[in-house]
LOZAKOL-542500 format. One record per residue (C-alpha): residue number from 1; residue in three letters; chain; x, y negated, z. Coordinates in steps of 0.25 Angstrom, whole numbers, plus 2048, in hexadecimal, padded with zeros to 3 digits. Last residue first. Layout:
N
SITE    nr   rest   kette     u     v     w
SITE   NUM    ALA       A     X     Y     Z
...
//
This chain:
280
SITE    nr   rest   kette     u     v     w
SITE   280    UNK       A   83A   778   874
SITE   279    UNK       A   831   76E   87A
SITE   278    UNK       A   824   772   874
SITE   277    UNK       A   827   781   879
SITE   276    UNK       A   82C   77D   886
SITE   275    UNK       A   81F   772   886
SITE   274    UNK       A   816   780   883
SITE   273    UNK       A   81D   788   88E
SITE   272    UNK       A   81C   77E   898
SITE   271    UNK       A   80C   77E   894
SITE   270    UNK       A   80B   78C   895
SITE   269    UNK       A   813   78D   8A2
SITE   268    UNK       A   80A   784   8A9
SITE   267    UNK       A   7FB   789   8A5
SITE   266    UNK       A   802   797   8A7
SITE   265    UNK       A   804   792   8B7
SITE   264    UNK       A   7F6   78C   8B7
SITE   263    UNK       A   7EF   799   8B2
SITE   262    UNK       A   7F9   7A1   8BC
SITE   261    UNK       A   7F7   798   8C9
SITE   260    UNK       A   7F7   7A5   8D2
SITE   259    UNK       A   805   7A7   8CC
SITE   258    UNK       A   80C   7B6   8CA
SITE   257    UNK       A   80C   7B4   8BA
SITE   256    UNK       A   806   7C1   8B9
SITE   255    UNK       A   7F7   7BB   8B7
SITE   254    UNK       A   7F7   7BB   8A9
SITE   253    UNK       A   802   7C4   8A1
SITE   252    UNK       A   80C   7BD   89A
SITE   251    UNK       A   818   7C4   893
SITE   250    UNK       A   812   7C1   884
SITE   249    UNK       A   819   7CB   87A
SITE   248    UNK       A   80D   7D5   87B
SITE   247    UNK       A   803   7CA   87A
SITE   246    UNK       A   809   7C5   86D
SITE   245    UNK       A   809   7D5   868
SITE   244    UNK       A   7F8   7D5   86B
SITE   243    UNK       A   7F6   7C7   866
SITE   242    UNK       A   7FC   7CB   858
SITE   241    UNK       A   7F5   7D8   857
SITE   240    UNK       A   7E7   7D3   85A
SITE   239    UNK       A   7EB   7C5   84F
SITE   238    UNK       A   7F0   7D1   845
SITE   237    UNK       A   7E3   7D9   847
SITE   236    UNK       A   7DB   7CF   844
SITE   235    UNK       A   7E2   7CA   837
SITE   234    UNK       A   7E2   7D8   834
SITE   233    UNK       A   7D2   7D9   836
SITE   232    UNK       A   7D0   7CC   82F
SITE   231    UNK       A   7D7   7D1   824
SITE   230    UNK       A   7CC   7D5   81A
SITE   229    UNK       A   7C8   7C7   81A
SITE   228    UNK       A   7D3   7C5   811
SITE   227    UNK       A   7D9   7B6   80E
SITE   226    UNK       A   7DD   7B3   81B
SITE   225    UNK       A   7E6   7BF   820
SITE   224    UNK       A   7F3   7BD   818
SITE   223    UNK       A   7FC   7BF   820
SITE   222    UNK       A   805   7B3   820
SITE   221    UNK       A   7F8   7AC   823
SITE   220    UNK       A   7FC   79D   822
SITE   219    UNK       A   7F0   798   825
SITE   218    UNK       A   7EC   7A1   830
SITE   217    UNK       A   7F8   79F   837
SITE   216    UNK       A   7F8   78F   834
SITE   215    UNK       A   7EA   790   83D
SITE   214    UNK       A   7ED   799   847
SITE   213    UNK       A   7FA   78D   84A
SITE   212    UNK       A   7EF   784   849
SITE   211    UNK       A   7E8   78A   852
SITE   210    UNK       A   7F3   78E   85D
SITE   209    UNK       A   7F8   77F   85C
SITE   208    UNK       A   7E9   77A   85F
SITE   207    UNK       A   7E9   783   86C
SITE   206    UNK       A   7F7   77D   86F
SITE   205    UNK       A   7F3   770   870
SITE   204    UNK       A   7E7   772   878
SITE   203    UNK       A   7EF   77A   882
SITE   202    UNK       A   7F1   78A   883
SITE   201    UNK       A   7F3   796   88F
SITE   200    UNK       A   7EC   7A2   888
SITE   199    UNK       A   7EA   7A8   87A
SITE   198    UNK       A   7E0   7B2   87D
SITE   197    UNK       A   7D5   7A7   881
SITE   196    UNK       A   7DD   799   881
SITE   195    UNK       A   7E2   792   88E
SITE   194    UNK       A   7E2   783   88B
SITE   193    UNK       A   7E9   778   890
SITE   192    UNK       A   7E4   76C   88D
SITE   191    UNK       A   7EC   763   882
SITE   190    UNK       A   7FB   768   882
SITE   189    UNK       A   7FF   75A   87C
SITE   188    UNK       A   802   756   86D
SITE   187    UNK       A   812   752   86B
SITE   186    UNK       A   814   757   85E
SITE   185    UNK       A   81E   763   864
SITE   184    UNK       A   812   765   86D
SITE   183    UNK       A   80A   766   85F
SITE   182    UNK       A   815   76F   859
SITE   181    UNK       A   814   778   864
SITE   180    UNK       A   806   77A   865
SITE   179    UNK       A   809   77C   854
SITE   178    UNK       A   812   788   859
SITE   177    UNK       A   820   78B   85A
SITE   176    UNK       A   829   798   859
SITE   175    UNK       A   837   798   855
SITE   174    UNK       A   839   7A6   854
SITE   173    UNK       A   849   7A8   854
SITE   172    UNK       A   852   7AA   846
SITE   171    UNK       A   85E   7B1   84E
SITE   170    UNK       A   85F   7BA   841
SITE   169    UNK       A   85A   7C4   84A
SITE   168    UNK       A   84E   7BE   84C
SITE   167    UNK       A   84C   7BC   83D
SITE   166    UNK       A   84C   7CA   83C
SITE   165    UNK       A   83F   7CC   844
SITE   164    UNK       A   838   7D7   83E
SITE   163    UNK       A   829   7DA   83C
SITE   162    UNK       A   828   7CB   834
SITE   161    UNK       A   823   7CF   828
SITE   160    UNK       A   82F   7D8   825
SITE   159    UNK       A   83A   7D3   82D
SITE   158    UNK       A   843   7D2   821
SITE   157    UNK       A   838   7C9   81A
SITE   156    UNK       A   82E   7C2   825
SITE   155    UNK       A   839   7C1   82E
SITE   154    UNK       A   841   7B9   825
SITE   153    UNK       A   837   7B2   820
SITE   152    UNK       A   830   7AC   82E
SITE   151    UNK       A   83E   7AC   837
SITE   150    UNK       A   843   7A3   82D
SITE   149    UNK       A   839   799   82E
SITE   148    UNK       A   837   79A   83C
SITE   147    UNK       A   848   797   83C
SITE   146    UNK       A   844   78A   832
SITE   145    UNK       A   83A   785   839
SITE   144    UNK       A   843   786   845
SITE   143    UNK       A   84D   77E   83E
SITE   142    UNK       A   843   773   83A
SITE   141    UNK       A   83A   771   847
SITE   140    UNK       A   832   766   842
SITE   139    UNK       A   826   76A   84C
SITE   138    UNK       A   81E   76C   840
SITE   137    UNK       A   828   776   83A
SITE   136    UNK       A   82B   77E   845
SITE   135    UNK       A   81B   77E   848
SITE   134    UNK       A   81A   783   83A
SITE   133    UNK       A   825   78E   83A
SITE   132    UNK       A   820   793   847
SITE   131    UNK       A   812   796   843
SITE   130    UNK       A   816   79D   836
SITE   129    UNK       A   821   7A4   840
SITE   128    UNK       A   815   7AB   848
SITE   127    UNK       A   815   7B4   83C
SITE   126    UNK       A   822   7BA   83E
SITE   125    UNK       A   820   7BB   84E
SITE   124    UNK       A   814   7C5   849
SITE   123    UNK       A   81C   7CD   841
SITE   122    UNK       A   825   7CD   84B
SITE   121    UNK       A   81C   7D1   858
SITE   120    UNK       A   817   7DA   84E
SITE   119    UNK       A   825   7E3   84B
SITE   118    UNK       A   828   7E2   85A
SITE   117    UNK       A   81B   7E9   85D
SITE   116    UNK       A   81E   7F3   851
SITE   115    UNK       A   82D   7F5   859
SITE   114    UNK       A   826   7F7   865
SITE   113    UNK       A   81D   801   860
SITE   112    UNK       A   80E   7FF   862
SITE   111    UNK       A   805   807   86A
SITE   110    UNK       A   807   803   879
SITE   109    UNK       A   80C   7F6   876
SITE   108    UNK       A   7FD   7F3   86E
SITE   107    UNK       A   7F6   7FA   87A
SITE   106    UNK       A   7FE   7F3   884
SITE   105    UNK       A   7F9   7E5   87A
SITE   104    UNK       A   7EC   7EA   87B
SITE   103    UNK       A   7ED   7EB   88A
SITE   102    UNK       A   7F2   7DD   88C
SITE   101    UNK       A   7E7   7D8   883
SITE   100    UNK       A   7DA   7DD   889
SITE    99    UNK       A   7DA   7DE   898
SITE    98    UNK       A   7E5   7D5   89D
SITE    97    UNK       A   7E7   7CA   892
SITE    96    UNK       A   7D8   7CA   892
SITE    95    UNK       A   7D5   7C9   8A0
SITE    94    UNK       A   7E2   7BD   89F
SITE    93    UNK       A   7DA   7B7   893
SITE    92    UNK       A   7CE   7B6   89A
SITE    91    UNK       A   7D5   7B0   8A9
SITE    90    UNK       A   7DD   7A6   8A0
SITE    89    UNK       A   7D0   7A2   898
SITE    88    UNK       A   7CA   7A0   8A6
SITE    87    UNK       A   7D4   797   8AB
SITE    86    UNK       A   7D5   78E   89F
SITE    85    UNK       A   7C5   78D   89F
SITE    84    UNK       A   7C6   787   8AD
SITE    83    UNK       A   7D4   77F   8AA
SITE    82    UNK       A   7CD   778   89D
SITE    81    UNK       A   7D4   76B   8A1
SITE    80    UNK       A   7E2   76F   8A3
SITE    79    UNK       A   7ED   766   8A3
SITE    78    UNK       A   7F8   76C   8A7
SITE    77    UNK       A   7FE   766   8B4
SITE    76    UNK       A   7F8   771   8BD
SITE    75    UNK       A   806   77A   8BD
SITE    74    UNK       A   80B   772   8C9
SITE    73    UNK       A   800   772   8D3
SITE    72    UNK       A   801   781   8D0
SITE    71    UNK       A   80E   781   8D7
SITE    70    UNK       A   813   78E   8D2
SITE    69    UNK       A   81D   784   8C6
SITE    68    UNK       A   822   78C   8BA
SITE    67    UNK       A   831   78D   8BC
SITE    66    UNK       A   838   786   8AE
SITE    65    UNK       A   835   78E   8A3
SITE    64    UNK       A   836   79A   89D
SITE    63    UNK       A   82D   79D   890
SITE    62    UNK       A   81E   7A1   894
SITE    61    UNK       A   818   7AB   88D
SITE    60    UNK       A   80A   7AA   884
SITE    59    UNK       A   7FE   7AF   886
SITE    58    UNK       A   7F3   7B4   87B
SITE    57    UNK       A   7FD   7B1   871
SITE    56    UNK       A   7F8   7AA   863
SITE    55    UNK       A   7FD   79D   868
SITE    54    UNK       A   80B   7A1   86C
SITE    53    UNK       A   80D   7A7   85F
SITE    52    UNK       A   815   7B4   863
SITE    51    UNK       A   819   7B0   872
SITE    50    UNK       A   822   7BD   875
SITE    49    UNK       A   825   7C2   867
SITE    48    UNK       A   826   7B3   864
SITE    47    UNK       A   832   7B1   86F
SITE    46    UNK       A   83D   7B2   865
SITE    45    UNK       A   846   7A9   86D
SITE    44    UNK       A   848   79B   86A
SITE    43    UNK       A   852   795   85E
SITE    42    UNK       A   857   789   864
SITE    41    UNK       A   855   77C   859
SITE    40    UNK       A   863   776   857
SITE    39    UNK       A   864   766   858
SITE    38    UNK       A   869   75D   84D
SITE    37    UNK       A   865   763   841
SITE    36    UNK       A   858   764   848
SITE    35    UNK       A   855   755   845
SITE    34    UNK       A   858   756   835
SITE    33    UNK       A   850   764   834
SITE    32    UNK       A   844   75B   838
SITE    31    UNK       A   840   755   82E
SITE    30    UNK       A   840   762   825
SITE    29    UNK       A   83A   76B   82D
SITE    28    UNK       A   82E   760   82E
SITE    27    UNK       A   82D   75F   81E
SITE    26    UNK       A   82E   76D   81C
SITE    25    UNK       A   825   772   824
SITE    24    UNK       A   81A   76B   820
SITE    23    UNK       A   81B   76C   812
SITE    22    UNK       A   81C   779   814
SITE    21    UNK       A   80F   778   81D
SITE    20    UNK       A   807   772   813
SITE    19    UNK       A   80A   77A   808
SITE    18    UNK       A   805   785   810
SITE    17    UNK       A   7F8   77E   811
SITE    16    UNK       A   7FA   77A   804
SITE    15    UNK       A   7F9   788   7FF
SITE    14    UNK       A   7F2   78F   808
SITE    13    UNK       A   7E5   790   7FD
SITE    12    UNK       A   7EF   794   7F2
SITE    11    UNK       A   7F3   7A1   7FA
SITE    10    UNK       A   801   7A1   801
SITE     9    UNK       A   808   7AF   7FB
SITE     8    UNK       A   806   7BB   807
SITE     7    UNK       A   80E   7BB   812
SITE     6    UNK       A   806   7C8   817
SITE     5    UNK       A   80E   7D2   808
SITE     4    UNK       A   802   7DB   809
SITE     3    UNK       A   808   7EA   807
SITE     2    UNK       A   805   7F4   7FD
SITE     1    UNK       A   800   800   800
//
């Protein structure tokens, strides 16, 4: 049977969408490949297979920083309007993290081979850097622009559709970034923080960088899922499979953080982890 090449040819009604983009892309990388001539851009760990699209996790790790506070006077600051339905959103998602998705993902660890789970934590990675190429770009990231670039073709060609992670090895390191991201980067504010169902800790400005970042995804559809009803069943199963590996590289788990302040104490870290992220 003959295989369906997913990076399929652009259709004529993506055109300028895509031509936009290019355009995009190449007028931002190139006014700021003067001002990063002067300073080097670390490469940052390959901490997608652990946080794959921040925004499509149903929780998200927390990098290190500096010794969260355990005066719960001190982690009230964020502001927090919608704390009552916040709450009971965490309480939803932490009975469905316990009771329906951590036991599909033993059940998905149980059954798959570790190197077929390395394989789709790849292939997904692979994908994710559409979404990190963009933001790059709109941020004016030039050189790391260029390493997502990279990453992208050659992992998509000797890694075979992104199952492999040569470009790892060539010291070419994920530089992942989102459109919330991008708006920090363009100085709009967290907003209210949010807690979103089977997403998890969120903020206005972030929510709207998840839809858009949805939005270019569809867009793009590197495989070629739009245009056939018919794939609305691997489209599905794609999304199912893609939250289960995330939630298997997420080390959270609710209510083991040791704190009886945990809905405040994850309120904190989140958004330390999201000015980190900004600042970086």
């Amino acid at each position: 049977m003959k295989m369906q090449n997913p990076m399929k040819n652009i259709s004529s009604n993506h055109y300028a969408f895509h031509a936009v983009l290019l355009s995009l892309f190449l007028a931002v990388t190139g006014c700021a490949s003067q001002a990063e001539k002067s300073s080097s851009v670390a490469s940052t760990a390959n901490t997608t297979a652990q946080d794959v699209n921040k925004h499509s996790a149903p929780q998200r790790n927390f990098p290190e920083l500096r010794k969260p506070p355990t005066d719960p006077k001190s982690i009230v600051a964020v502001y927090d309007p919608l704390e009552p339905f916040n709450r009971s959103m965490y309480n939803f998602n932490a009975g469905f993290d316990r009771y329906v998705f951590l036991p599909v993902v033993a059940g998905y660890e149980f059954v798959t081979p570790d190197i077929a789970q390395t394989g789709v934590t790849n292939f997904f990675n692979n994908l994710g850097e559409i979404k990190n190429l963009i933001n790059n770009a709109l941020q004016g990231k030039a050189r790391s622009s260029g390493v997502t670039a990279s990453r992208f073709v050659i992992n998509s060609t000797v890694g075979v559709l992104g199952v492999w992670d040569p470009a790892t090895k060539m010291g070419l390191f994920v530089r992942e970034e989102d459109f919330g991201q991008t708006l920090g980067k363009w100085g709009v504010d967290n907003g209210p923080y949010l807690v979103l169902p089977f997403f998890g800790p969120s903020t206005l400005r972030d929510t709207g960088g998840l839809a858009f970042d949805y939005a270019v995804n569809q867009e793009i559809d590197l495989l070629d899922l739009n245009d056939n009803a018919n794939k609305d069943g691997t489209r599905i199963a794609l999304g199912l499979l893609q939250a289960i590996h995330t939630r298997k590289n997420t080390k959270f788990r609710y209510y083991e953080t040791g704190s009886p302040f945990e809905y405040s104490l994850v309120r904190y870290m989140y958004i330390q982890m999201r000015d980190v992220q900004i600042e970086k």
